[in-house]
C-alpha positions in Angstrom: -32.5 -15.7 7.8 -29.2 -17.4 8.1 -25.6 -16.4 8.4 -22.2 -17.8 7.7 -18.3 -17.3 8.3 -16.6 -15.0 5.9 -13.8 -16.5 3.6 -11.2 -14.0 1.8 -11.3 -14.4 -1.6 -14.9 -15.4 -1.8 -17.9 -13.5 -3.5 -20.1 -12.2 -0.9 -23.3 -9.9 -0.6 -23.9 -8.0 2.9 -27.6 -7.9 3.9 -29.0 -5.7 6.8 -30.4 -7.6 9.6 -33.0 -5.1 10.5 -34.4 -4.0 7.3 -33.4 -7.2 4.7 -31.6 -4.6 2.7 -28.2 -5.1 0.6 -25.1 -3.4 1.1 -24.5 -1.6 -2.6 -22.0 0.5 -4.3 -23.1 4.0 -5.7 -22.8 5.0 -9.3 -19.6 7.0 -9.3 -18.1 3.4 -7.5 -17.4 5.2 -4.4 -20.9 5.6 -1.9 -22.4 3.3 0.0 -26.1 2.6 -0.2 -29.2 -0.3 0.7 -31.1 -1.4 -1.9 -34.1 -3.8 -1.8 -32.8 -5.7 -4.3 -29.8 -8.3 -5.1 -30.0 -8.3 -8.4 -27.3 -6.0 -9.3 -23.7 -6.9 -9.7 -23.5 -3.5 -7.3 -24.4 -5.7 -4.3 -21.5 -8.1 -5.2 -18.0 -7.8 -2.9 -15.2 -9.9 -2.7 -13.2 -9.4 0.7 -9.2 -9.7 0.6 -6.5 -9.4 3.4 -3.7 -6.9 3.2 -0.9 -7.9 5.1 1.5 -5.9 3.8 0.6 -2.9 6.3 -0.3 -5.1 9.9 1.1 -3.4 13.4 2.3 -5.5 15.8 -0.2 -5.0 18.6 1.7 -4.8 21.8 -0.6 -4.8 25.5 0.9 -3.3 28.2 -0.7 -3.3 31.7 0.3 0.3 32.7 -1.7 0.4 36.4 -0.2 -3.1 37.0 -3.8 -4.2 38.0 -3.7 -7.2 35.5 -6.5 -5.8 33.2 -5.2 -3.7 29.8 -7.5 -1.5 29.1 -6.2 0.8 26.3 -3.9 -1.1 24.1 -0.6 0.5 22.7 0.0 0.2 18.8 3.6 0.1 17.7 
C-alpha cells in the first residue's frame, strides 16, 4: 500500500484504505460507488482547480485571546 501527492491535471484512481476498494462513478454518471475492481474507465478521475470562484478567507480573533477559532468568509 502506498500513497502519493495529488497533481491537478493528472489521471488518478481513489482507493479505500480500509477495504482496498475503488472510488467509481455510477451508470447514470452521477453516484458514487466501491467496486473491487480497477478495471473500468469508471474508476478513472482527473482533478482540476477552479479559481474562478475562490473567497478571500479573512481570520479575525473576535475574543482577542490570540486563538481564531471560527473563521469569517468574505
Amino acid at each position: 500500500m502506498s500513497g502519493a501527492n495529488l497533481i491537478l491535471e493528472e489521471t488518478v484512481r481513489f482507493r479505500h484504505v480500509g477495504t482496498g476498494k475503488f472510488l467509481c462513478i455510477g451508470q447514470n454518471g452521477i453516484d458514487l460507488s466501491l467496486t473491487g475492481s480497477s478495471n473500468n474507465l469508471d474508476t478513472l478521475f482527473c482533478l482540476k482547480s477552479d479559481m474562478s470562484n475562490k473567497k478571500k478567507t479573512l481570520y479575525l480573533d473576535a475574543d482577542g485571546d490570540g486563538r481564531v477559532d471560527n473563521p469569517k468568509f468574505v
